[in-house]
Gaussian input, Z-matrix of N, CA and C with variables (Angstrom, degrees):
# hf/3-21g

backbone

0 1
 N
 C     1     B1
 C     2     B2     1     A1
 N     3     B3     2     A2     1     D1
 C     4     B4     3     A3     2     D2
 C     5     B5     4     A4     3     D3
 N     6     B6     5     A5     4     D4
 C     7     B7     6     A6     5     D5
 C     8     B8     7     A7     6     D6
 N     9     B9     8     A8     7     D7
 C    10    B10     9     A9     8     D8
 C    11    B11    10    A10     9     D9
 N    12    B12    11    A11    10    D10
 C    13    B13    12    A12    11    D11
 C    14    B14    13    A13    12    D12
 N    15    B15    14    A14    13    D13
 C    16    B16    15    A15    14    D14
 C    17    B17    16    A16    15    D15
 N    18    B18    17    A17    16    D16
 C    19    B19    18    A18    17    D17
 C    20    B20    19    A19    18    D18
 N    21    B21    20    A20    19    D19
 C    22    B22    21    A21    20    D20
 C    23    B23    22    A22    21    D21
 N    24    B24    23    A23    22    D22
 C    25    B25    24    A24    23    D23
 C    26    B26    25    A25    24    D24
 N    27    B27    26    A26    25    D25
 C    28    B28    27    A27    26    D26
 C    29    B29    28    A28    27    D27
 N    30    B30    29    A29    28    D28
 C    31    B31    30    A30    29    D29
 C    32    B32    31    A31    30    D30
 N    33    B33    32    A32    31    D31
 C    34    B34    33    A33    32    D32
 C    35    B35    34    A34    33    D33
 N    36    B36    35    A35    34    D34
 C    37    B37    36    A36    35    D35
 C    38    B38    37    A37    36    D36
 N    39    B39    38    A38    37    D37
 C    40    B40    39    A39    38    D38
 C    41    B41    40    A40    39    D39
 N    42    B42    41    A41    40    D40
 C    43    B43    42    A42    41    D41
 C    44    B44    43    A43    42    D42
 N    45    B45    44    A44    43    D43
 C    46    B46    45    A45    44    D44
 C    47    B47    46    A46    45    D45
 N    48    B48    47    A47    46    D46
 C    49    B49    48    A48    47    D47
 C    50    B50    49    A49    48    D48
 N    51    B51    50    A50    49    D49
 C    52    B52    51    A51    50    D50
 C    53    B53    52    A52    51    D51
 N    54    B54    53    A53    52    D52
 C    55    B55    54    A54    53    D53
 C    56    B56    55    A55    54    D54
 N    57    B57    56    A56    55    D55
 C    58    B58    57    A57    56    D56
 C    59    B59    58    A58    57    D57
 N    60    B60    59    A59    58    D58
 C    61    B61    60    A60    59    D59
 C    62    B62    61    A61    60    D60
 N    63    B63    62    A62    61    D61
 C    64    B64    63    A63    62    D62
 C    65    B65    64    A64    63    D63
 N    66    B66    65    A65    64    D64
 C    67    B67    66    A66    65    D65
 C    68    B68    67    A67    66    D66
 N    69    B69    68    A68    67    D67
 C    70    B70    69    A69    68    D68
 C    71    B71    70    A70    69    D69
 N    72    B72    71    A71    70    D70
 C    73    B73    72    A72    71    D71
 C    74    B74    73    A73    72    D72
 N    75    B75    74    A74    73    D73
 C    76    B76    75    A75    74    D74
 C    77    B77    76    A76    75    D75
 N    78    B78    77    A77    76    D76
 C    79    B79    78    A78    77    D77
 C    80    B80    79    A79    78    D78
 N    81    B81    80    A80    79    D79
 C    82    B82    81    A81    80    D80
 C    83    B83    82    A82    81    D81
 N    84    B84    83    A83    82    D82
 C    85    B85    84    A84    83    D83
 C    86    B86    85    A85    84    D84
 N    87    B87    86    A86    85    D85
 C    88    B88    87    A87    86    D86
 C    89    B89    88    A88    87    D87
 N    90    B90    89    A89    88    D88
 C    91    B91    90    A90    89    D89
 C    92    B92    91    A91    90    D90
 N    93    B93    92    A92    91    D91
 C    94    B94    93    A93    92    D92
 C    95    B95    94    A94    93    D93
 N    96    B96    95    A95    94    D94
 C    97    B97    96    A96    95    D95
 C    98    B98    97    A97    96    D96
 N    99    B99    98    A98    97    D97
 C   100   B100    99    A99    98    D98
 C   101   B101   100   A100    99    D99
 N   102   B102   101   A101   100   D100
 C   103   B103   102   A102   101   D101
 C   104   B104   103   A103   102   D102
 N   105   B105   104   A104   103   D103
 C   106   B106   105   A105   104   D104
 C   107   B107   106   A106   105   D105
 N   108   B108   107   A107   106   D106
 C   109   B109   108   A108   107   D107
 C   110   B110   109   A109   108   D108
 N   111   B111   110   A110   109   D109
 C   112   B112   111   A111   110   D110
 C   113   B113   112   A112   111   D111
 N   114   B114   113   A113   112   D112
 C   115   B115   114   A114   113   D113
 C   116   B116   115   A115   114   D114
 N   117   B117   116   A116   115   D115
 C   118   B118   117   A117   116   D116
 C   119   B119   118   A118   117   D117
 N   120   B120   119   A119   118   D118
 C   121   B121   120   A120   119   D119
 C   122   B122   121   A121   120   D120
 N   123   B123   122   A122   121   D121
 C   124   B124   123   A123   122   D122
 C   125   B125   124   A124   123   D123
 N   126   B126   125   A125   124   D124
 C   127   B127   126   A126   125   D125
 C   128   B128   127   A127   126   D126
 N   129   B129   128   A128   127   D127
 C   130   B130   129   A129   128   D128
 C   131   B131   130   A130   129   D129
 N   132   B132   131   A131   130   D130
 C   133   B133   132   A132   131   D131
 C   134   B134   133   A133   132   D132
 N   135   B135   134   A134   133   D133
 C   136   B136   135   A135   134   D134
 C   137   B137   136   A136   135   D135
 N   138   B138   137   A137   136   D136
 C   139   B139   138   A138   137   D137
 C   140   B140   139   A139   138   D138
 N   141   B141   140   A140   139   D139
 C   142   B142   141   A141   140   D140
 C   143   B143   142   A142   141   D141
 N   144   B144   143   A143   142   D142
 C   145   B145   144   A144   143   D143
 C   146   B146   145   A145   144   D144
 N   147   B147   146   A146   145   D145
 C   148   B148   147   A147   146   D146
 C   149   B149   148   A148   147   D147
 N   150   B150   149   A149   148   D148
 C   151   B151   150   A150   149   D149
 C   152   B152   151   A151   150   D150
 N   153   B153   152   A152   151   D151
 C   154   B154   153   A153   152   D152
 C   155   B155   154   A154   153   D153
 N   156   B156   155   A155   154   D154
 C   157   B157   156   A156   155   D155
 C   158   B158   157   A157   156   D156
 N   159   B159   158   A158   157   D157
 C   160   B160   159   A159   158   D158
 C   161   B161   160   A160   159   D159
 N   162   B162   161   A161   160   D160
 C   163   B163   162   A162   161   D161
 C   164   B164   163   A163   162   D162
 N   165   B165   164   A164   163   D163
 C   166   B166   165   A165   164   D164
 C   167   B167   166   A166   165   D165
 N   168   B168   167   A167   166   D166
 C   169   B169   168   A168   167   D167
 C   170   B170   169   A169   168   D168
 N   171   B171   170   A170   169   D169
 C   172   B172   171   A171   170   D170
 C   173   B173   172   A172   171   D171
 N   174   B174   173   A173   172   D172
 C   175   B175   174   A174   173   D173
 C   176   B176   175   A175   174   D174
 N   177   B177   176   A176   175   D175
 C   178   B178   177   A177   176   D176
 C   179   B179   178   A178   177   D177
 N   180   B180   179   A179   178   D178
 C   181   B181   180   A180   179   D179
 C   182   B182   181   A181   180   D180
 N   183   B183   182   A182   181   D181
 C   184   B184   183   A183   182   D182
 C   185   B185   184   A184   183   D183
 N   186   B186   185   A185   184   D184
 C   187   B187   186   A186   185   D185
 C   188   B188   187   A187   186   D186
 N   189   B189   188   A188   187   D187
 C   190   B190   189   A189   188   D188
 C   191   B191   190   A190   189   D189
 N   192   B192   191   A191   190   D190
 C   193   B193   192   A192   191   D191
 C   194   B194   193   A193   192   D192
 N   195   B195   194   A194   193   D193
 C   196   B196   195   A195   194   D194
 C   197   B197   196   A196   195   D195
 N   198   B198   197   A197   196   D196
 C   199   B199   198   A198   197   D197
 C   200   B200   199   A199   198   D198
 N   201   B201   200   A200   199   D199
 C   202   B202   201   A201   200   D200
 C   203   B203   202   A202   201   D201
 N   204   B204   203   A203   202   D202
 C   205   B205   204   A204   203   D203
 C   206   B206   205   A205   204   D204
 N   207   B207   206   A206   205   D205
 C   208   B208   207   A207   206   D206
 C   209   B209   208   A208   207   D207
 N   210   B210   209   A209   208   D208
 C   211   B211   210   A210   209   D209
 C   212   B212   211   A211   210   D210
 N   213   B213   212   A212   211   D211
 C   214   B214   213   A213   212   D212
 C   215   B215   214   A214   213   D213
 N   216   B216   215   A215   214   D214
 C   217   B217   216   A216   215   D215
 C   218   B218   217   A217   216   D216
 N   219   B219   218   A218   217   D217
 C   220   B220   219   A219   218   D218
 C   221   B221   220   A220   219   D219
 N   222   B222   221   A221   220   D220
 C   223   B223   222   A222   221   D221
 C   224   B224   223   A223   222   D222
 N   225   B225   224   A224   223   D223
 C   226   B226   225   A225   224   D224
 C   227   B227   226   A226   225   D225
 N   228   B228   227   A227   226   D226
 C   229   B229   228   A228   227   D227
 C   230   B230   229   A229   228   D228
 N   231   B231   230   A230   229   D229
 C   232   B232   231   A231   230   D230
 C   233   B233   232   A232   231   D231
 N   234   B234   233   A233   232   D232
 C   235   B235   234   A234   233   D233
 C   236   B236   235   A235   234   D234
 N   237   B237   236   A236   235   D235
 C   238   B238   237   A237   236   D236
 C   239   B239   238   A238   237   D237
 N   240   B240   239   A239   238   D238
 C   241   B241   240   A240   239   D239
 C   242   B242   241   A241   240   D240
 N   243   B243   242   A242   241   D241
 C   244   B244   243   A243   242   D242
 C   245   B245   244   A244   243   D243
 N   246   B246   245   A245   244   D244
 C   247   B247   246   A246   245   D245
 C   248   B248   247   A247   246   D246
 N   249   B249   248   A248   247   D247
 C   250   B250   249   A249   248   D248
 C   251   B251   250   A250   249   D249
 N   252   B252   251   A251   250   D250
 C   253   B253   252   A252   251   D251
 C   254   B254   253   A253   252   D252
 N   255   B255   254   A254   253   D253
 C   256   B256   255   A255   254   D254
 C   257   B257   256   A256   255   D255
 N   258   B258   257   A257   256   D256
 C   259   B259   258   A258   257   D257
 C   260   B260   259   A259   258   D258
 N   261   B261   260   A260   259   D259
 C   262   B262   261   A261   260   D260
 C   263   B263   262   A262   261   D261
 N   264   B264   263   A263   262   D262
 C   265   B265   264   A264   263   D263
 C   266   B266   265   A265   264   D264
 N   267   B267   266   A266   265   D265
 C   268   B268   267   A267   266   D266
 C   269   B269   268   A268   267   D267
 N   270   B270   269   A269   268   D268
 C   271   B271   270   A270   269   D269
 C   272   B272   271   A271   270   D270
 N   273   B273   272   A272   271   D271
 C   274   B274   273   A273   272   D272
 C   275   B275   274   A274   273   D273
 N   276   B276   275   A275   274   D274
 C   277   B277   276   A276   275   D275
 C   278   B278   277   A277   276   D276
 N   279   B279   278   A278   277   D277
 C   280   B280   279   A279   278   D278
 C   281   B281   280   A280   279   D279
 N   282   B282   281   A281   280   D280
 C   283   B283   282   A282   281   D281
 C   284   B284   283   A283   282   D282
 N   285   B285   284   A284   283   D283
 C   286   B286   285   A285   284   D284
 C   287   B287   286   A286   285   D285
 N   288   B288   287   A287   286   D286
 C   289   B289   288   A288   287   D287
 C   290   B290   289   A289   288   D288
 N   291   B291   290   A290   289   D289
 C   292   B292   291   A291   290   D290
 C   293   B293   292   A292   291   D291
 N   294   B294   293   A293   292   D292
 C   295   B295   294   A294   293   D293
 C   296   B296   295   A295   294   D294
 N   297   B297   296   A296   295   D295
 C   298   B298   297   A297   296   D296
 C   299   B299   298   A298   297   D297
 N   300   B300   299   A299   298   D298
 C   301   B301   300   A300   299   D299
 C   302   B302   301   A301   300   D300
 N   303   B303   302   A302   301   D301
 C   304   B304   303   A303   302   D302
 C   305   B305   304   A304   303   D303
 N   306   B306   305   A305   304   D304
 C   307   B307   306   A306   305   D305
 C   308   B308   307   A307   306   D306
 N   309   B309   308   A308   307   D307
 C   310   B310   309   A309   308   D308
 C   311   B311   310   A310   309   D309
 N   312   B312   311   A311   310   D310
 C   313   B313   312   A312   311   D311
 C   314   B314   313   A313   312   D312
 N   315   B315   314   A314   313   D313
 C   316   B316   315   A315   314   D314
 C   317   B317   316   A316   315   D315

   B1=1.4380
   B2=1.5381
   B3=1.6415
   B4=1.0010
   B5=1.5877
   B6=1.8337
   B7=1.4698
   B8=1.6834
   B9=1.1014
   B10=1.4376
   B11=1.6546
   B12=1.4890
   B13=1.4805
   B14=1.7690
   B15=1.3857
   B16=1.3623
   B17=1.6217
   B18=1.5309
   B19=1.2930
   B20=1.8681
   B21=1.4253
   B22=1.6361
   B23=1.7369
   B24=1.5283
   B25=1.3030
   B26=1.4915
   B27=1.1630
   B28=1.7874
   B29=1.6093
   B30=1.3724
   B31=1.6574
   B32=1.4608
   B33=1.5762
   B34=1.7559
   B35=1.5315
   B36=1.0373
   B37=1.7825
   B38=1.7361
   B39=1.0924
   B40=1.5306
   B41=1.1438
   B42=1.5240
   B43=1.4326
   B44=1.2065
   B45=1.0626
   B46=1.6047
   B47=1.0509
   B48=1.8260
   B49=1.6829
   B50=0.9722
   B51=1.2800
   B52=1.5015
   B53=1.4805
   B54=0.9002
   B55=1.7280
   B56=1.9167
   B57=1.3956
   B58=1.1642
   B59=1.3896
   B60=0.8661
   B61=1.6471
   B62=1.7063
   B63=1.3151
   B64=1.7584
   B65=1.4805
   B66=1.3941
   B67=1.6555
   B68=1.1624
   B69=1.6511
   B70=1.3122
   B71=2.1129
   B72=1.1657
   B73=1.7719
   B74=1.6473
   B75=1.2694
   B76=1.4903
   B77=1.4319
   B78=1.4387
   B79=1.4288
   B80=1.4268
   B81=1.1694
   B82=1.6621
   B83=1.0802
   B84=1.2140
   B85=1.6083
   B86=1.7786
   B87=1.3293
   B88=1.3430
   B89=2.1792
   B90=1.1675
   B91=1.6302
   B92=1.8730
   B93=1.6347
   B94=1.5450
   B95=1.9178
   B96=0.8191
   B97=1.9695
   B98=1.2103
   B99=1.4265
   B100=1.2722
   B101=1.5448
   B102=1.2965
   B103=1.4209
   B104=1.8193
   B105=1.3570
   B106=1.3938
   B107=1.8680
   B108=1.5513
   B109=1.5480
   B110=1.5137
   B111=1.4426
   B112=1.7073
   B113=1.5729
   B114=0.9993
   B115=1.3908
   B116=1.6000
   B117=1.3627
   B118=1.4787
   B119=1.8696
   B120=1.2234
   B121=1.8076
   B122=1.3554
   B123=1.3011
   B124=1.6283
   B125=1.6214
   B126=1.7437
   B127=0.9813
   B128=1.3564
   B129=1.4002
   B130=1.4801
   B131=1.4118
   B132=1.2043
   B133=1.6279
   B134=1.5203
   B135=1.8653
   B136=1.1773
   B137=1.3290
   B138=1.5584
   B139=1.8212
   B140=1.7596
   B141=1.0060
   B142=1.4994
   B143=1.7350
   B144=1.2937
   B145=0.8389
   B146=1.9378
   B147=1.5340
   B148=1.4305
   B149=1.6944
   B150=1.5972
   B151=1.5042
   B152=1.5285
   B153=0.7820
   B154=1.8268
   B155=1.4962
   B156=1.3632
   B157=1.9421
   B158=1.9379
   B159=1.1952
   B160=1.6562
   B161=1.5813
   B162=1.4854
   B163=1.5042
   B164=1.1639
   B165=1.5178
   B166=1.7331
   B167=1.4485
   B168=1.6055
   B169=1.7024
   B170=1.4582
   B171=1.3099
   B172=0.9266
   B173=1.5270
   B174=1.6079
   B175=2.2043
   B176=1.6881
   B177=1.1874
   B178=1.9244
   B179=1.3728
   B180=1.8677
   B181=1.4536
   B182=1.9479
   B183=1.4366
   B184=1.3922
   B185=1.3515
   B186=1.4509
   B187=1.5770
   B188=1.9947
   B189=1.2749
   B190=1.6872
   B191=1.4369
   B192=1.3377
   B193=1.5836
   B194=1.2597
   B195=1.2924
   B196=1.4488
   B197=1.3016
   B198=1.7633
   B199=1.7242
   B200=1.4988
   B201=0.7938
   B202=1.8124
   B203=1.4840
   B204=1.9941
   B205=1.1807
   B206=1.7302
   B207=1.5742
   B208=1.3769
   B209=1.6226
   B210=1.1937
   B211=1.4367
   B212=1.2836
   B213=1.2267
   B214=1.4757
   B215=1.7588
   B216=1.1142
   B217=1.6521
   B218=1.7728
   B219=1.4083
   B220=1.5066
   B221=1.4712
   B222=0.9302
   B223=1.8674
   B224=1.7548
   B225=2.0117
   B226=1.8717
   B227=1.4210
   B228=1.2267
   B229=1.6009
   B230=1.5011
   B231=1.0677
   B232=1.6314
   B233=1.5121
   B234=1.3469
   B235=1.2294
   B236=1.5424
   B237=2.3083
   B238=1.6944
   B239=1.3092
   B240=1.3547
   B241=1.4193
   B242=1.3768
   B243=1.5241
   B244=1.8991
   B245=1.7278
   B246=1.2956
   B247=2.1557
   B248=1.4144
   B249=1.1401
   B250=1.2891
   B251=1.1577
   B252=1.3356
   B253=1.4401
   B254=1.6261
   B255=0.8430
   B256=1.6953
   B257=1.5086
   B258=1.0261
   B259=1.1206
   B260=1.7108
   B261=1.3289
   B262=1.1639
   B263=1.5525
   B264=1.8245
   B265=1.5187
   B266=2.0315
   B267=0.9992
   B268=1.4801
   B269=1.1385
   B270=1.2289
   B271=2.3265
   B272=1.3029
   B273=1.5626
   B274=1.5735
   B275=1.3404
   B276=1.5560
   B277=1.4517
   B278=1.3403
   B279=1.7124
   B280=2.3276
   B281=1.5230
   B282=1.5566
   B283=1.9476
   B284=1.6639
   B285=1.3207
   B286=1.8819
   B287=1.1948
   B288=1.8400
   B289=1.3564
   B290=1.3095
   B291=0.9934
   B292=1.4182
   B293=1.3426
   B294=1.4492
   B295=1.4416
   B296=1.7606
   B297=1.4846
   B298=1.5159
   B299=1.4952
   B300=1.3662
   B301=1.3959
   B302=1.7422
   B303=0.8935
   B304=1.5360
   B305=1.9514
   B306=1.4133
   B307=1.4382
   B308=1.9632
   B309=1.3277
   B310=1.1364
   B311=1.4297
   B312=1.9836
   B313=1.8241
   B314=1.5350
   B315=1.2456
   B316=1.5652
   B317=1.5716
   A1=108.49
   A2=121.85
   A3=121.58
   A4=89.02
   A5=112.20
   A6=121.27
   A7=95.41
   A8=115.41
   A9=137.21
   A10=103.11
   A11=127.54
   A12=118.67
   A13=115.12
   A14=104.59
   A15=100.77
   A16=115.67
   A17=110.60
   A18=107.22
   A19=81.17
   A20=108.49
   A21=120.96
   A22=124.94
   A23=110.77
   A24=92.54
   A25=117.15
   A26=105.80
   A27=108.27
   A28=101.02
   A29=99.59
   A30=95.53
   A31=113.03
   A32=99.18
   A33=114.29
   A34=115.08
   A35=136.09
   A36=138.52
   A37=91.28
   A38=94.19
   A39=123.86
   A40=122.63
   A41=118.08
   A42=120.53
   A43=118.01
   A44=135.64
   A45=137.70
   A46=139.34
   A47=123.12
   A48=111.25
   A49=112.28
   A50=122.14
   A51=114.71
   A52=104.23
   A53=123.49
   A54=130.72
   A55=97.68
   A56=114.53
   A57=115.99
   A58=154.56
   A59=149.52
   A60=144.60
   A61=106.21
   A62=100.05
   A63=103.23
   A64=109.46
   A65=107.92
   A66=129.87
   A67=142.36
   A68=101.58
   A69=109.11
   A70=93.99
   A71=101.83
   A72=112.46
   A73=91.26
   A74=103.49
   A75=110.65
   A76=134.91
   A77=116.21
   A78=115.07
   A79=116.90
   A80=132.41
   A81=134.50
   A82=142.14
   A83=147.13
   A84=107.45
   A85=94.74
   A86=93.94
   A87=103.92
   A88=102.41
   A89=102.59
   A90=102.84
   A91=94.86
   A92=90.09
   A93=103.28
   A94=96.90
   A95=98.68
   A96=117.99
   A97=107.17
   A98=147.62
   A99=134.59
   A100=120.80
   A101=104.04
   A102=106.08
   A103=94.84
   A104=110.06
   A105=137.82
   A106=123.82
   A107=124.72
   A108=108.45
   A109=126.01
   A110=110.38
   A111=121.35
   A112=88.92
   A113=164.75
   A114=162.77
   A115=121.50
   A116=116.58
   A117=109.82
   A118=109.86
   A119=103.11
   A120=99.16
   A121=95.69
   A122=134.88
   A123=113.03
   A124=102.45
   A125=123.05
   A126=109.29
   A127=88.64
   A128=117.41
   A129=127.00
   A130=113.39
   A131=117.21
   A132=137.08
   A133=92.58
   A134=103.87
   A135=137.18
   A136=95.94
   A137=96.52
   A138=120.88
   A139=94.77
   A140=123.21
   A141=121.52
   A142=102.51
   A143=142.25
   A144=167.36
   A145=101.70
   A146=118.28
   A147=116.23
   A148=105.89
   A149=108.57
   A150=104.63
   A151=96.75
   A152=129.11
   A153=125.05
   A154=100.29
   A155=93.15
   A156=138.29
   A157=83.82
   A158=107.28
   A159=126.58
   A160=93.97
   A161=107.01
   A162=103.83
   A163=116.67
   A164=127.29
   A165=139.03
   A166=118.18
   A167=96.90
   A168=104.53
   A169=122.80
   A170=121.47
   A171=133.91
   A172=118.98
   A173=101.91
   A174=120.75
   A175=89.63
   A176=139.14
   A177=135.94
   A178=97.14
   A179=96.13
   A180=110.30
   A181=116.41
   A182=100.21
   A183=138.53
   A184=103.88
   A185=105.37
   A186=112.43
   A187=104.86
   A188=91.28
   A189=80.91
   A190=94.48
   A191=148.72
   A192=118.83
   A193=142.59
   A194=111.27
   A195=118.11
   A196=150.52
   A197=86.79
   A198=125.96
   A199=104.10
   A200=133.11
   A201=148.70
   A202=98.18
   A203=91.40
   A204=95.20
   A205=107.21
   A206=99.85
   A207=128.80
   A208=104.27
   A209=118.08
   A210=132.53
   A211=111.59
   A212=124.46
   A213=143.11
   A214=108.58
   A215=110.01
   A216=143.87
   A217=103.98
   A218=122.11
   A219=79.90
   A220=120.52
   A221=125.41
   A222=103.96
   A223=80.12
   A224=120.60
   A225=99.63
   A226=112.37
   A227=117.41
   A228=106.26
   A229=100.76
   A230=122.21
   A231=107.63
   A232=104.36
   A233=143.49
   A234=118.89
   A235=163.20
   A236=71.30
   A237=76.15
   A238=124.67
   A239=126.85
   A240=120.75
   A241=131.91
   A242=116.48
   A243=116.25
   A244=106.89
   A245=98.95
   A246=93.57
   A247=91.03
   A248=159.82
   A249=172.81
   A250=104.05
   A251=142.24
   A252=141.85
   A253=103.84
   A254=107.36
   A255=106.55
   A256=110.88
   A257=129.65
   A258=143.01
   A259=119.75
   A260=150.11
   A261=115.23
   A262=109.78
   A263=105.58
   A264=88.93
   A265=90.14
   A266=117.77
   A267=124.20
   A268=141.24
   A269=144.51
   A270=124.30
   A271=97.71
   A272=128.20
   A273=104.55
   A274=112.57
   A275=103.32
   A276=105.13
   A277=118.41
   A278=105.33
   A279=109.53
   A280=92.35
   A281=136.91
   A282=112.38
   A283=96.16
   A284=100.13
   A285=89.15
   A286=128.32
   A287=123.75
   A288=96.42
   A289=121.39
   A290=100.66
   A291=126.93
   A292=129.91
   A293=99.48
   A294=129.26
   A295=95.23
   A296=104.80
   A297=116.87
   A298=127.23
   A299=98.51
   A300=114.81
   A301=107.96
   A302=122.74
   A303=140.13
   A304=101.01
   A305=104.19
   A306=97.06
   A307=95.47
   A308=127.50
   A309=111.50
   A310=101.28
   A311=103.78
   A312=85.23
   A313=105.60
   A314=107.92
   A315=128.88
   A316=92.19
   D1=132.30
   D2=-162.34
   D3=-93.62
   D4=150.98
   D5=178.26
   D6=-82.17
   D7=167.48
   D8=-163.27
   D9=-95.22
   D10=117.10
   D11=-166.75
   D12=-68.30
   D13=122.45
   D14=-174.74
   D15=-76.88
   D16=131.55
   D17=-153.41
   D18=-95.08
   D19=113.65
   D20=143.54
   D21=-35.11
   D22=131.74
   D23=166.00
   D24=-113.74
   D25=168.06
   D26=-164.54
   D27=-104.92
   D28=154.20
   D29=171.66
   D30=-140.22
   D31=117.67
   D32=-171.80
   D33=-76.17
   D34=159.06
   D35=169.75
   D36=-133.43
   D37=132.75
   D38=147.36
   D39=-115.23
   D40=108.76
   D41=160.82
   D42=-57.57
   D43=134.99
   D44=142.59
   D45=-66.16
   D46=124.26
   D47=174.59
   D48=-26.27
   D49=156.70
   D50=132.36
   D51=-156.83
   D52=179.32
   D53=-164.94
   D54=-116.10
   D55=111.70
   D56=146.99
   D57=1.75
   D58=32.72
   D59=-147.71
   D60=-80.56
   D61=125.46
   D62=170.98
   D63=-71.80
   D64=131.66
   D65=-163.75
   D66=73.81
   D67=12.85
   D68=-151.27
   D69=-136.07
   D70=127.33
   D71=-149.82
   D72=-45.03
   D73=152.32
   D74=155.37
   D75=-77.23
   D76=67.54
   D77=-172.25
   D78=-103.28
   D79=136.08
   D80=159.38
   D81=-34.45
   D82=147.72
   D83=150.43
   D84=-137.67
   D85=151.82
   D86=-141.67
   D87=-132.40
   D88=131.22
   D89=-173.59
   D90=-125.54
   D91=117.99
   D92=-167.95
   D93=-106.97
   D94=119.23
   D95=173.82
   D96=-66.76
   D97=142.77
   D98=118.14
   D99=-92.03
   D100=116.95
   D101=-164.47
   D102=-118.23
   D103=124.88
   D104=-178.53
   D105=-116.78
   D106=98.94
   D107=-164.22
   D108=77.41
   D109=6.95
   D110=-168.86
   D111=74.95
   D112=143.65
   D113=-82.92
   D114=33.08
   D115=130.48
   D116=167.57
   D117=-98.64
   D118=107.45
   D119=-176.38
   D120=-106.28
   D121=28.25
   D122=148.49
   D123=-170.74
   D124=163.73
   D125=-173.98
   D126=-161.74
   D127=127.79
   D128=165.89
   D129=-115.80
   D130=-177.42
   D131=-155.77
   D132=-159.34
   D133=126.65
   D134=-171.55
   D135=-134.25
   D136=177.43
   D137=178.99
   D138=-146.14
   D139=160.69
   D140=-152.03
   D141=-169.82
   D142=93.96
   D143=149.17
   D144=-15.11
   D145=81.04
   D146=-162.42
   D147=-99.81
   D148=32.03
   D149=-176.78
   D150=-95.61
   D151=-30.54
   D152=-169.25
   D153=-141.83
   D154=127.10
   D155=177.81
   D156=-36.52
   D157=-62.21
   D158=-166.83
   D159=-41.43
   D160=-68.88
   D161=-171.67
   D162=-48.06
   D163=-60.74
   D164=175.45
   D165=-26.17
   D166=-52.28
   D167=178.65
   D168=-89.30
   D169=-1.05
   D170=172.27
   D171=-75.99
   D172=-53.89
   D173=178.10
   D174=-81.31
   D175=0.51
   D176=159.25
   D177=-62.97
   D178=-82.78
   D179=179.62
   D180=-12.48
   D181=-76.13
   D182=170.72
   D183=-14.75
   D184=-73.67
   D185=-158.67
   D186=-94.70
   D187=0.26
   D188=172.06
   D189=90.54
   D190=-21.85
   D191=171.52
   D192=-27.61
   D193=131.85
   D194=171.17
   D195=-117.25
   D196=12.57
   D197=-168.87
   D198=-164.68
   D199=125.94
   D200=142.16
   D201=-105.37
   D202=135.04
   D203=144.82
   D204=-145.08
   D205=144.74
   D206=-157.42
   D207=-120.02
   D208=150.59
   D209=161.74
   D210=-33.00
   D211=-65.52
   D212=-147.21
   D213=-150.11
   D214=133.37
   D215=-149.97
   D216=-121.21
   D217=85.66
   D218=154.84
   D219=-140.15
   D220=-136.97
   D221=-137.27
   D222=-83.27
   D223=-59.27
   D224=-161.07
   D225=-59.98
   D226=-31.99
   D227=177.57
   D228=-67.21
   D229=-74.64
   D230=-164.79
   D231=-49.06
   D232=-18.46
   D233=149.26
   D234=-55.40
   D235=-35.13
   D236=160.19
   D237=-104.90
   D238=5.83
   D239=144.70
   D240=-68.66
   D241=-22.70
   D242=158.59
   D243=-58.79
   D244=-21.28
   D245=-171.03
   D246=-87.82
   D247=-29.07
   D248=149.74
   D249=-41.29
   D250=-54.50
   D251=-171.03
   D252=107.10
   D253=16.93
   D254=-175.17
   D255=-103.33
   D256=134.68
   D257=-176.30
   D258=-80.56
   D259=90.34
   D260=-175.70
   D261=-112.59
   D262=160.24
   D263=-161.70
   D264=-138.53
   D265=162.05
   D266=166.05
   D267=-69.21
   D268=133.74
   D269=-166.39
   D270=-59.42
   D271=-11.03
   D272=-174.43
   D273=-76.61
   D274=-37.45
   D275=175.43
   D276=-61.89
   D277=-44.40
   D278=174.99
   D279=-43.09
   D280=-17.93
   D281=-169.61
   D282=-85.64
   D283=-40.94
   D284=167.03
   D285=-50.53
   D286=-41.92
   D287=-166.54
   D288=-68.19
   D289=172.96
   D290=176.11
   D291=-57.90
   D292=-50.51
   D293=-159.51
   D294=-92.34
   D295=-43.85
   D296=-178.02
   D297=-69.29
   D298=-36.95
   D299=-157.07
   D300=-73.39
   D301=-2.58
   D302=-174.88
   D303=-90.08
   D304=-44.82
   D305=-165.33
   D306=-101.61
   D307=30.95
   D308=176.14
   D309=-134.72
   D310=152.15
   D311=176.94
   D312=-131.09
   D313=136.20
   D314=-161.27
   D315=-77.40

């Protein structure tokens, strides 16, 4: 008798705009999904330390992500999050998803 495939759940990050302030630390703030079956059944809110690549991939690692999506993409970070297993993707693409596109407004 074959066991029944256990469906994994994934966990998304959305960074949030935010506007810059001179002197004032560079931190994130960040809304992490748990999305289970295309369903989102849980969602927390972080802060994320966005001065060093090191830190970012480190609180990914951490929290189990398996998708970020960020403003802006470029090639060494999105590289070293493919060596990580992490996926990262752009807000143009969050208006495509599927799963996303319901809770955001253009």
């Amino acid at each position: 008798m074959r066991k029944p495939l256990k469906i994994e759940s994934m966990r998304v990050a959305l960074f949030l705009k935010q506007d810059k302030k001179e002197g004032v630390e560079n931190t994130g703030k960040v809304v992490v999904f748990t999305v289970k079956e295309n369903k989102v059944v849980g969602v927390e809110n972080d802060t994320v330390d966005m001065d060093k690549s090191g830190h970012l991939s480190l609180w990914a690692l951490t929290k189990k992500i398996n998708e970020i999506y960020i403003p802006v993409i470029n090639d060494s970070i999105e590289k070293l999050f493919l060596s990580l297993g992490i996926r990262l993707k752009s807000y143009e693409e969050l208006a495509e998803d599927q799963l996303f596109k319901n809770y955001i407004v253009c």
